[in-house]
C-alpha positions as semicolon CSV with decimal commas, in nm:
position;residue;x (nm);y (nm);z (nm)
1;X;-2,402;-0,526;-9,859
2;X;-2,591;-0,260;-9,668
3;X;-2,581;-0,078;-9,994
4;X;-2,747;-0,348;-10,181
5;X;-3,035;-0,422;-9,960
6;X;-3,122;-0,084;-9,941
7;X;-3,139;-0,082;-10,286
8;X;-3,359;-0,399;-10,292
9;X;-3,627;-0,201;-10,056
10;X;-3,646;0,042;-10,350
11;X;-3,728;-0,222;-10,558
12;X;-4,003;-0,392;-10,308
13;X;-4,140;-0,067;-10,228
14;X;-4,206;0,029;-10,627
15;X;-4,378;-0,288;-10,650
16;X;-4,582;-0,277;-10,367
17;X;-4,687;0,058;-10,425
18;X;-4,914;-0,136;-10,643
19;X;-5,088;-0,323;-10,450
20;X;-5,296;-0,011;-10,311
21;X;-5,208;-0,153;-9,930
22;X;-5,262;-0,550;-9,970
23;X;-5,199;-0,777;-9,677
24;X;-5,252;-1,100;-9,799
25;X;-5,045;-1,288;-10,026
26;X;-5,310;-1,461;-10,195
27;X;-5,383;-1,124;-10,353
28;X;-5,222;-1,019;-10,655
29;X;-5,061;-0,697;-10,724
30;X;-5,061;-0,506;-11,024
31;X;-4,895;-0,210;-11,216
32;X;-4,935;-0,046;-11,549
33;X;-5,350;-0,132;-11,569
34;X;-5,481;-0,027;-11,887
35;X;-5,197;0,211;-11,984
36;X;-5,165;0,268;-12,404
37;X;-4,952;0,448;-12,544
38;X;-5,101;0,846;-12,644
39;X;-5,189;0,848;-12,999
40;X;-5,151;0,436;-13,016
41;X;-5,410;0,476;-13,358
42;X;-5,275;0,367;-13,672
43;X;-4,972;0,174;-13,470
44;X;-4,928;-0,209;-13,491
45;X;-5,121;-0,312;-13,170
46;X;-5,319;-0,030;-13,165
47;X;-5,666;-0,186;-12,913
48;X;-5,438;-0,503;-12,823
49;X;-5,391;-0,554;-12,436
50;X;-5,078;-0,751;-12,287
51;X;-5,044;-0,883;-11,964
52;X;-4,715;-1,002;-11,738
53;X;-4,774;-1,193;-11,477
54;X;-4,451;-1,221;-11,241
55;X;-4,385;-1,340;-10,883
56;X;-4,325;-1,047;-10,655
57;X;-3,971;-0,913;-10,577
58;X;-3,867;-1,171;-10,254
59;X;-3,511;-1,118;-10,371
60;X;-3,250;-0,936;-10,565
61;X;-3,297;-1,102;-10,880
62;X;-3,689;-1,104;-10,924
63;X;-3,673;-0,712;-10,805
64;X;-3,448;-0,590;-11,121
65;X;-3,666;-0,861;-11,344
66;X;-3,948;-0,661;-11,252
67;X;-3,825;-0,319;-11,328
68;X;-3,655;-0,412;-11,607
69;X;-4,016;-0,572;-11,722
70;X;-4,214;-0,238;-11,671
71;X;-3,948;-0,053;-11,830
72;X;-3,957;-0,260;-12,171
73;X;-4,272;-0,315;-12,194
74;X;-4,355;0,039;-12,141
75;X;-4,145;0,136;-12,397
76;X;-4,287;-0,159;-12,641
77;X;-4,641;-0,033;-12,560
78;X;-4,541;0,331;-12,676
79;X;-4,409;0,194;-13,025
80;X;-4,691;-0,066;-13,042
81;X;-4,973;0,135;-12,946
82;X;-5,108;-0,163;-12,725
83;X;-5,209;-0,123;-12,337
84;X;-5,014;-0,318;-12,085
85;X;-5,123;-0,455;-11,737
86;X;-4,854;-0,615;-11,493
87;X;-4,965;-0,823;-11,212
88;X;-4,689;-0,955;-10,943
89;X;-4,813;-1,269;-10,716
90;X;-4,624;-1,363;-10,351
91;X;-4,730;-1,718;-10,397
92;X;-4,898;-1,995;-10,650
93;X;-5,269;-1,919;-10,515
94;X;-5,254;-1,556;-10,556
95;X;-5,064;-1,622;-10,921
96;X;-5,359;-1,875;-10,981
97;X;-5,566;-1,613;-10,896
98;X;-5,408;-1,379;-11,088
99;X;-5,398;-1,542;-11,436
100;X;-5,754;-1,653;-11,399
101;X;-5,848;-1,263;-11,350
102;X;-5,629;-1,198;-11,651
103;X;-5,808;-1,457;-11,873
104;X;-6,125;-1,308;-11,772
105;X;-6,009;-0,976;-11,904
106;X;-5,944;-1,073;-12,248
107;X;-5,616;-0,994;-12,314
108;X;-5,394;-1,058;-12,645
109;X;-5,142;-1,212;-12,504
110;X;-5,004;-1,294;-12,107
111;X;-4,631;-1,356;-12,039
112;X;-4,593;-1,531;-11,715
113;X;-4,280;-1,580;-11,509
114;X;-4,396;-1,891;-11,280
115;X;-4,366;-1,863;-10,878
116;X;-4,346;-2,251;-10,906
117;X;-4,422;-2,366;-11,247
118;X;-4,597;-2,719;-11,188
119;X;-4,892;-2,486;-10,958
120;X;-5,033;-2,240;-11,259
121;X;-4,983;-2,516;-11,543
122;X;-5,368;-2,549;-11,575
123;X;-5,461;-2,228;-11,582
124;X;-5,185;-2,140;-11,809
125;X;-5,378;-2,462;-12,047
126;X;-5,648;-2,264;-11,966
127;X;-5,555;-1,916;-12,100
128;X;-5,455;-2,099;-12,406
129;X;-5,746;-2,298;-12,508
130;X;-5,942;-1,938;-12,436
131;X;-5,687;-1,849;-12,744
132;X;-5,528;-1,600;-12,559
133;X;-5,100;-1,617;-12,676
134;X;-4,931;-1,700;-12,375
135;X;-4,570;-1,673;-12,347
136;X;-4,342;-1,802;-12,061
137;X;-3,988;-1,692;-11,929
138;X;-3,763;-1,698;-11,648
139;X;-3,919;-2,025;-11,496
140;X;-4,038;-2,347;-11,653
141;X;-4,411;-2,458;-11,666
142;X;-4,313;-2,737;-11,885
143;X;-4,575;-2,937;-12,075
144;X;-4,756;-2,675;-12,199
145;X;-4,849;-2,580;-12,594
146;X;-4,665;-2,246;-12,554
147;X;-4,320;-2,119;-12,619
148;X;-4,083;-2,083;-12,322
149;X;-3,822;-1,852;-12,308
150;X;-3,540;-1,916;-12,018
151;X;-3,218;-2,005;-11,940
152;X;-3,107;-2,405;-12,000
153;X;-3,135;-2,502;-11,593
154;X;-2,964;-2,844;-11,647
155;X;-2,724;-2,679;-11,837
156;X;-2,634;-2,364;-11,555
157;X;-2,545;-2,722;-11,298
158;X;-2,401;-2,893;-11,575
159;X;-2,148;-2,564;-11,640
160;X;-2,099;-2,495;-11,268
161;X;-1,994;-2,874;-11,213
162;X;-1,774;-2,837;-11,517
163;X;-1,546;-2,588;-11,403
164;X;-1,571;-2,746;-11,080
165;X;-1,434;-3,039;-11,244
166;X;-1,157;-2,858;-11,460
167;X;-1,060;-2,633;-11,091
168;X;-0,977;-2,963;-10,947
169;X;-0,840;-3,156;-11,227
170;X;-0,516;-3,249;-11,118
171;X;-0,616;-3,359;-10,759
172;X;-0,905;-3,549;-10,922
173;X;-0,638;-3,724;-11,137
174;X;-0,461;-3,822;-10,809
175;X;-0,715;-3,953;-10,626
176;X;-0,809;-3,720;-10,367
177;X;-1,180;-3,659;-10,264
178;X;-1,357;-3,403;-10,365
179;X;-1,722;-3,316;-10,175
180;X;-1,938;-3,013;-10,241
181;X;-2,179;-2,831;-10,023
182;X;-2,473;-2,679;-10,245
183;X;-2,729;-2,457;-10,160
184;X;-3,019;-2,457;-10,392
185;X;-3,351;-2,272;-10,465
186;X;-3,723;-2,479;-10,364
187;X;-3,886;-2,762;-10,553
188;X;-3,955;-2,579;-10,901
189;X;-3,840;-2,710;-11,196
190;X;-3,566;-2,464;-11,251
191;X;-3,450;-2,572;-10,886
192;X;-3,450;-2,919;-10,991
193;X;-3,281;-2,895;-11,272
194;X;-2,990;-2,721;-11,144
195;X;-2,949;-2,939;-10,934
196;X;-2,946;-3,220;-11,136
197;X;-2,710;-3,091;-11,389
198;X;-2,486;-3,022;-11,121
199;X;-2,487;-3,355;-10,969
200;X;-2,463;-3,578;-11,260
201;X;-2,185;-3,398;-11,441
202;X;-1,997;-3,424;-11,153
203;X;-2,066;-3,796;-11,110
204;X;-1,890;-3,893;-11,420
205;X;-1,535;-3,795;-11,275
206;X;-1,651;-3,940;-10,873
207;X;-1,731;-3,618;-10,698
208;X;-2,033;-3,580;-10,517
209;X;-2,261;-3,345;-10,296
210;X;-2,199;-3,435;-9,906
211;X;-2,543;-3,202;-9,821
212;X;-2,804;-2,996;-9,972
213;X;-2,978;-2,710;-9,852
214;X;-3,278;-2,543;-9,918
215;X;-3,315;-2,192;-9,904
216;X;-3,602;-2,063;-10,069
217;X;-3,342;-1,822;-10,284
218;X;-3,346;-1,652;-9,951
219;X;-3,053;-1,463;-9,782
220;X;-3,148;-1,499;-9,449
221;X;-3,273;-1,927;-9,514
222;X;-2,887;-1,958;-9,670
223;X;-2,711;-1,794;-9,393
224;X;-2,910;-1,967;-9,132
225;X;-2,796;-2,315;-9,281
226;X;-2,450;-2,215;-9,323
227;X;-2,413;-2,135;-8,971
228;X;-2,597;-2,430;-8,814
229;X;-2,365;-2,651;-9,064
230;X;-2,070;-2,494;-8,887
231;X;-2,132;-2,514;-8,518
232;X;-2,288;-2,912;-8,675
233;X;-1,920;-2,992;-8,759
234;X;-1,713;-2,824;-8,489
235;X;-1,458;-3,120;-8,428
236;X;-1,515;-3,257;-8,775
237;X;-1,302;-3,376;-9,024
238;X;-1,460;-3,134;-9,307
239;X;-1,090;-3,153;-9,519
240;X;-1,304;-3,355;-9,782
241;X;-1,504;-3,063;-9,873
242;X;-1,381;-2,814;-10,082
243;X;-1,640;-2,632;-10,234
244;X;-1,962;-2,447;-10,207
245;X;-2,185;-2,453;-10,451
246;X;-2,536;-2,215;-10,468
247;X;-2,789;-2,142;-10,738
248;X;-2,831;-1,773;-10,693
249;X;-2,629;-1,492;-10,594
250;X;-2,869;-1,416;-10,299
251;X;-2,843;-1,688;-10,121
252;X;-2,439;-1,688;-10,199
253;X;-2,408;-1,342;-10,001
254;X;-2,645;-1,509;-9,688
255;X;-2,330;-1,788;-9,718
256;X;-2,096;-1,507;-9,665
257;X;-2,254;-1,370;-9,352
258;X;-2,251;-1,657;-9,230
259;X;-1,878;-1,732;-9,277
260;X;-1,783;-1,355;-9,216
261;X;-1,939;-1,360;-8,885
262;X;-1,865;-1,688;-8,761
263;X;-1,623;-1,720;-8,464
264;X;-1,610;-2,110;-8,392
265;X;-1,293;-2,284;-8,465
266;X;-1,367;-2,473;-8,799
267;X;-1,141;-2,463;-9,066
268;X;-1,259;-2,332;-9,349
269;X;-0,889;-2,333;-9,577
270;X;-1,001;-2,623;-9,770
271;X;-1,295;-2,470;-9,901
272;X;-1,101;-2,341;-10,279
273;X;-1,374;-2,255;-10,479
274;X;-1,751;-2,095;-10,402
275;X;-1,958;-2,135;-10,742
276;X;-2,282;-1,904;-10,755
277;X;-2,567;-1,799;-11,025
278;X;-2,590;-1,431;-11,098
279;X;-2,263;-1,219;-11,141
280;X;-2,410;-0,944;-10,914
281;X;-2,184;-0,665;-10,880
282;X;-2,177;-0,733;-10,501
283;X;-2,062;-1,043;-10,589
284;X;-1,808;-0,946;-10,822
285;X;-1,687;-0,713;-10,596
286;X;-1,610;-0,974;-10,338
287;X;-1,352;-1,240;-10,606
288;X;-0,999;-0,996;-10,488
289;X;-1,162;-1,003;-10,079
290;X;-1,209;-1,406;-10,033
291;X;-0,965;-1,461;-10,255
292;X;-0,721;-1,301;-9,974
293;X;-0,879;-1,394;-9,674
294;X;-1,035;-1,670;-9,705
295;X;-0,821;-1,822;-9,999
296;X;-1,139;-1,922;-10,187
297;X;-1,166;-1,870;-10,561
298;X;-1,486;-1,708;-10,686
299;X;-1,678;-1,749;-10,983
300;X;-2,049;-1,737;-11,096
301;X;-2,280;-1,748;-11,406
302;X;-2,370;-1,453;-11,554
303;X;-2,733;-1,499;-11,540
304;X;-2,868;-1,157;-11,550
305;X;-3,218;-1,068;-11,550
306;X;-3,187;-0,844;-11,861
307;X;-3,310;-1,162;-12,008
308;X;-3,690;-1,023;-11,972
309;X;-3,597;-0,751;-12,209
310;X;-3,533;-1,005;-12,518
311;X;-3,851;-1,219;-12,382
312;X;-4,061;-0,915;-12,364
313;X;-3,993;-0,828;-12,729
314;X;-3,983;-1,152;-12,852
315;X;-4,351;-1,206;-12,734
316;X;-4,503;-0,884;-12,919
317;X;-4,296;-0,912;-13,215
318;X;-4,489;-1,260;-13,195
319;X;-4,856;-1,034;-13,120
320;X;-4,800;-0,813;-13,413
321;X;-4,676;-1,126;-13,690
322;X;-4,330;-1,032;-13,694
323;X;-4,173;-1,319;-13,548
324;X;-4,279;-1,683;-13,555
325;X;-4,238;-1,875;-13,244
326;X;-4,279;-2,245;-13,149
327;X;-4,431;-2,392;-12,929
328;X;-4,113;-2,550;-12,628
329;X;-3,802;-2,432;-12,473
330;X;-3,599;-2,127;-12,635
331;X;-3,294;-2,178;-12,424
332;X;-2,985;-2,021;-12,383
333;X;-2,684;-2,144;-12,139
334;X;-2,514;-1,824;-11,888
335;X;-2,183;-1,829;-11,887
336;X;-1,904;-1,873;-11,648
337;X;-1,705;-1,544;-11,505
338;X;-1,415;-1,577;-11,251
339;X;-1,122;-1,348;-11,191
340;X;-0,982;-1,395;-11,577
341;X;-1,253;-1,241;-11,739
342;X;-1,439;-1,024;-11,458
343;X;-1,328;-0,714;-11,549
344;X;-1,378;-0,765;-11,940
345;X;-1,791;-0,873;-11,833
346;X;-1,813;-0,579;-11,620
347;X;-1,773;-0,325;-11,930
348;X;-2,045;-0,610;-12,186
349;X;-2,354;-0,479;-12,278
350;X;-2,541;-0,704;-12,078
351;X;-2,355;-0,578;-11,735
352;X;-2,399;-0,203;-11,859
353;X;-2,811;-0,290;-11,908
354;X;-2,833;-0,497;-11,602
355;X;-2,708;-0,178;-11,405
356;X;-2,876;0,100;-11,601
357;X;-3,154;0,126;-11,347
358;X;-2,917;0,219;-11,075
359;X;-2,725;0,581;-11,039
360;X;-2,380;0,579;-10,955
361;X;-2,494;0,572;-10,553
362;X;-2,659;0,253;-10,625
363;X;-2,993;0,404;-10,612
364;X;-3,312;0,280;-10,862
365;X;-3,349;0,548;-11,129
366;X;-3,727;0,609;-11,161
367;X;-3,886;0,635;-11,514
């Protein structure tokens, strides 16, 4: 754990590097301003501009995104022979702020990943009716005349309550009850959806969520309401429950402090199965340890944000004609890994990607 977060400083520290010294969130960030690639005359893009606008690395997730983003489109700008601008934003005023600066610029075409995707939907009508491309990924803006590239959020709930579902077939069949604690994200879209995947699909076979709590994909906002749930049901009948339930891997590890450090006298045995979003190698790493000590069964989607490498080329193979795109939801659905196939995902090509911007320390390799 240690490991990771110092790896995760890396991360916030190359971003905010940036910012030149900002203080205030409601100022955006950015990297990469007006870099083309040497000799970009006679190349595809050559005097086109493109702009990503991404919230700021607040967690493990959004802080490979964003490295993985300058990396690609670095690369992309070298073959294209366009310049490329990113711009990170801690919140929806400074990303408001930050994609109305962008539309002043001029540029070809902005990709945005959303902080919350319901804030920056008019200026992203804006940008488009300026007929500057616009692209989205990672987070849904939704109703918007622009392609959107991300994973299928009802879907991720609907495939963690399924193999909830199938984990606890045979004690559904007999009639025992089956509760779930889940832990999810904020009020975006993405959140929401989750969410609701999750809850209807397991509806249909009579399982349902005793609580929800929000955590602002935060570490220290999950482990916080794991522990005050706890010492909440010390003297409880909590047998009902038996499983946890979270929507990103960083929030999942601030569930583990929590339960790692505890010392009250709740039983946690009838907790089987812990469900997260992510397939983190910390996470990973952790299946064979709760598995023994806890007696909890781990398993995740492997949501990884090597994603932004297919949505950054999609969108300027779209810029230079060689791609048509639609306007709506390109979606694709993560998939579930648990003990049977962890060891087959952690030799893919997505898993070797994810990780090729660490060293074998665990430290950010530089470009």
């Amino acid at each position: 754990m240690k490991k990771f977060f110092a790896v995760i400083l890396l991360f916030v520290m190359l971003v905010s590097l940036a910012a030149c010294g900002q203080s205030k969130s409601s100022q955006p960030s950015s990297s990469n301003q007006g870099q083309a690639a040497p000799d970009a005359s006679g190349k595809k893009l050559a005097g086109k501009s493109v702009a990503i606008c991404t919230a700021t690395a607040t967690h493990g997730f959004n802080a490979e995104l964003i490295v993985h983003a300058q990396n690609t489109i670095k690369e992309l700008a070298k073959e294209y022979g366009f310049e490329a601008k990113i711009v990170t934003a801690q919140d929806s005023t400074a990303q408001v702020n930050a994609l109305e600066t962008l539309k002043a610029e001029g540029h070809d075409m902005i990709l945005v990943s959303a902080v919350i995707g319901e804030d920056i939907r008019a200026v992203c009508n804006d940008i488009i009716n300026s007929g500057t491309k616009l692209f989205i990924f990672s987070r849904v803006v939704g109703n918007i005349d622009c392609p959107e590239y991300l994973g299928d959020q009802y879907g991720m709930g609907a495939t963690q309550a399924n193999y909830l579902l199938d984990f606890f077939k045979d004690d559904i069949a007999a009639g025992k009850t089956i509760e779930v604690l889940e832990f999810y994200g904020d009020d975006s879209v993405n959140s929401q959806e989750r969410s609701k995947g999750l809850k209807e699909t397991l509806a249909t076979k009579g399982v349902k969520i005793n609580q929800q709590f929000r955590c602002e994909w935060n570490r220290q906002k999950a482990m916080e309401a794991m522990e005050n749930w706890l010492y909440s049901v010390e003297g409880k009948d909590i047998s009902n429950i038996r499983a946890i339930v979270t929507q990103d891997d960083e929030m999942s590890y601030g569930i583990m402090d929590a339960i790692e450090q505890y010392k009250g006298n709740v039983d946690l045995s009838n907790i089987d199965l812990f469900l997260s979003i992510g397939s983190q190698k910390n996470w990973l790493e952790k299946f064979d340890e709760y598995k023994e000590k806890y007696g909890m069964t781990l398993a995740g989607l492997d949501y990884a944000p090597t994603y932004v490498i297919d949505a950054i080329k999609m969108a300027v193979e779209w810029l230079a004609g060689e791609r048509e795109l639609k306007s709506g939801r390109i979606e694709f659905v993560p998939e579930i890994v648990d003990a049977s196939n962890k060891e087959q995902y952690m030799k893919s090509e997505t898993y070797m990607k994810r990780y090729a911007i660490f060293d074998e320390k665990g430290n950010l390799i530089k470009n």
